[in-house]
N, C-alpha and C positions, 0 to 999 in steps of 0.2 A: 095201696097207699096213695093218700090224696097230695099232692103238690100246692101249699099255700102260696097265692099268687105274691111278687115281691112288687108294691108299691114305693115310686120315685118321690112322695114329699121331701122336699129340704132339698133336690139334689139341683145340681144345674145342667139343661141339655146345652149342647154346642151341636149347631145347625152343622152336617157337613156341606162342603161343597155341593151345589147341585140339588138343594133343599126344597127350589123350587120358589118363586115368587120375591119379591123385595120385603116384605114383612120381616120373614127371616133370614136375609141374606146374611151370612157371617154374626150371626145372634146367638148370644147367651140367654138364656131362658131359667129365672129361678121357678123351681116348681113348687106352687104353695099347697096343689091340693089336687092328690092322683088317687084314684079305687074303681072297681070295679063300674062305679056309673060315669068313670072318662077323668079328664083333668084340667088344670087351670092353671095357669103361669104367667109373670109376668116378663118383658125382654127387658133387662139391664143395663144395654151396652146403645141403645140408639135414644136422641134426644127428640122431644118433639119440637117439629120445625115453626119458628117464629112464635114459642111462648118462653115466657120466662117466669120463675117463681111467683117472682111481686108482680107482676102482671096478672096471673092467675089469682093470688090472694086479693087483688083489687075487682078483678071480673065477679071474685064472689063474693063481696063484701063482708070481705073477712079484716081487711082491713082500709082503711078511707087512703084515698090519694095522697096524702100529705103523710104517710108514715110509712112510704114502700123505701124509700133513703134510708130507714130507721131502724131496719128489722135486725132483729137476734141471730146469732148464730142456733142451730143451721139453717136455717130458711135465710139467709144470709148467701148463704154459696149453693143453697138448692138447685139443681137443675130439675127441668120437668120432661123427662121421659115417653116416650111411644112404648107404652107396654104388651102392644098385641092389635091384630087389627079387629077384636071385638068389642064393641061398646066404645069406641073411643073418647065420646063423651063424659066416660065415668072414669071418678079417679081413684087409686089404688096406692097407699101406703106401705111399703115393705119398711118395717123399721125394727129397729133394736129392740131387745124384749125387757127392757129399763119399763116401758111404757104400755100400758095395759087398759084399756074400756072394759069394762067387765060384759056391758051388751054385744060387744062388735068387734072386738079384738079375737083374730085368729093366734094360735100360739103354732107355728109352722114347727119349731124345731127349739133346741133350749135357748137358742141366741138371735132367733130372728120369727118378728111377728108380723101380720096383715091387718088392717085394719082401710075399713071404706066408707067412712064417714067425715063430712064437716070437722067434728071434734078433734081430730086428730090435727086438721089442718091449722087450726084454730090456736091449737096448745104451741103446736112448731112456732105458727108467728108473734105468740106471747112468750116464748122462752123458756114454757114452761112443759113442751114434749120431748121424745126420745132422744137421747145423745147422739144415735144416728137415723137415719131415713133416705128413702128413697121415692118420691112420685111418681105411677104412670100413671099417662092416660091409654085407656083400654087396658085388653087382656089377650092372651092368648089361650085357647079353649078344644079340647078336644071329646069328642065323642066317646061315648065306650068301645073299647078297642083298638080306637084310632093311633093311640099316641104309640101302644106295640108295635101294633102295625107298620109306624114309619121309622120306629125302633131297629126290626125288624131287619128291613128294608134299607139301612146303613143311612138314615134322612140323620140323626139324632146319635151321637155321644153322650155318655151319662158319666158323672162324675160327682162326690161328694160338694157342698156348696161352701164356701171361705165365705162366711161374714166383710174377712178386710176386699176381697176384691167384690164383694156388692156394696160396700159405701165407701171405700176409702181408695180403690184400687181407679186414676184414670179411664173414664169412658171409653176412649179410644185405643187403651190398652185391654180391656177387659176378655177382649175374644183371645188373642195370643196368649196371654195371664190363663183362660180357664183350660186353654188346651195343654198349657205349659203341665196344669196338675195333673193331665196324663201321661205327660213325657211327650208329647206330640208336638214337634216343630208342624207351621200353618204350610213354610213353602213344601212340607211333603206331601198333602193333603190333594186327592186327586178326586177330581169330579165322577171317575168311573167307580161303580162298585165294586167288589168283589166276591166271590162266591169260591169257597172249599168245594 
């Protein structure tokens, strides 16, 4: 009997203690995209430092200096996120599945979609994209095998992913919020592993 391997899209990792490097110190990680040739996710819960939305829409001339006061909700309360320490120059859309590219739009799960194109950016600041979203820049990216590996090795909690705590749940609440949905208080959380 062959064992089909169980792939994590949709789910959220929670880095534990001891994870190893400031990338993912205390990080929620939504996973857009896990199979046998490795995975891809983006961090939810850290902001990137010294950008802000309309800063960014004006760096890309998405829209002119004189209309960053003006913007639509959500690109209105956007914040711009550190999603991973790969490619940090590229940016990455997690948004509500309201909102669809037919070229470029990942469908990750029934309620929540990828997309990493201009367009998507474009629609936010005219009013006319997804009811909700989320920006990063970079990604976080694993090898094949890697992500088990540090599965494995107690680096990563896995747990189903809540739509409200990826756009609507406080930033700085979101690490406590995703461990809550395992019943796990953080101050019990011990940097040593364990082993049966």
């Amino acid at each position: 009997m062959t064992i089909e391997p169980t792939y994590l899209d949709g789910q959220f990792l929670i880095a534990m203690p001891g994870i190893g490097g400031d990338s993912f110190a205390r990080s929620v990680v939504y996973l857009c995209a896990h199979s046998a040739d490795g995975a891809m996710g983006l961090i939810i819960n850290k902001p990137a430092p010294n950008l802000s939305m309309r800063d960014l829409l004006v760096q890309l001339d998405i829209i002119p200096e004189d209309r960053r006061i003006r913007l639509p909700e959500p690109a209105n309360v956007m914040r711009v996120h550190h999603g991973g320490p790969v490619e940090t120059g590229r940016g990455f859309v997690l948004h509500s599945s309201d909102y669809h590219l037919e070229s470029s739009t990942l469908p990750v799960d029934a309620e929540i979609s990828l997309t990493a194109t201009l367009e998507v950016l474009k629609a936010i600041a005219d009013g006319r994209g997804p009811e909700h979203a989320l920006l990063a820049l970079g990604y976080a990216g694993w090898a094949p095998g890697q992500l088990e590996s540090e599965i494995q090795q107690n680096g990563w909690l896995t747990v189903a992913a809540s739509p409200e705590l990826v756009f609507e749940t406080r930033l700085e609440d979101r690490y406590d919020r995703a461990l809550a949905l395992l019943g796990i208080n953080p101050a019990l959380l011990s940097t040593e592993a364990g082993h049966a």
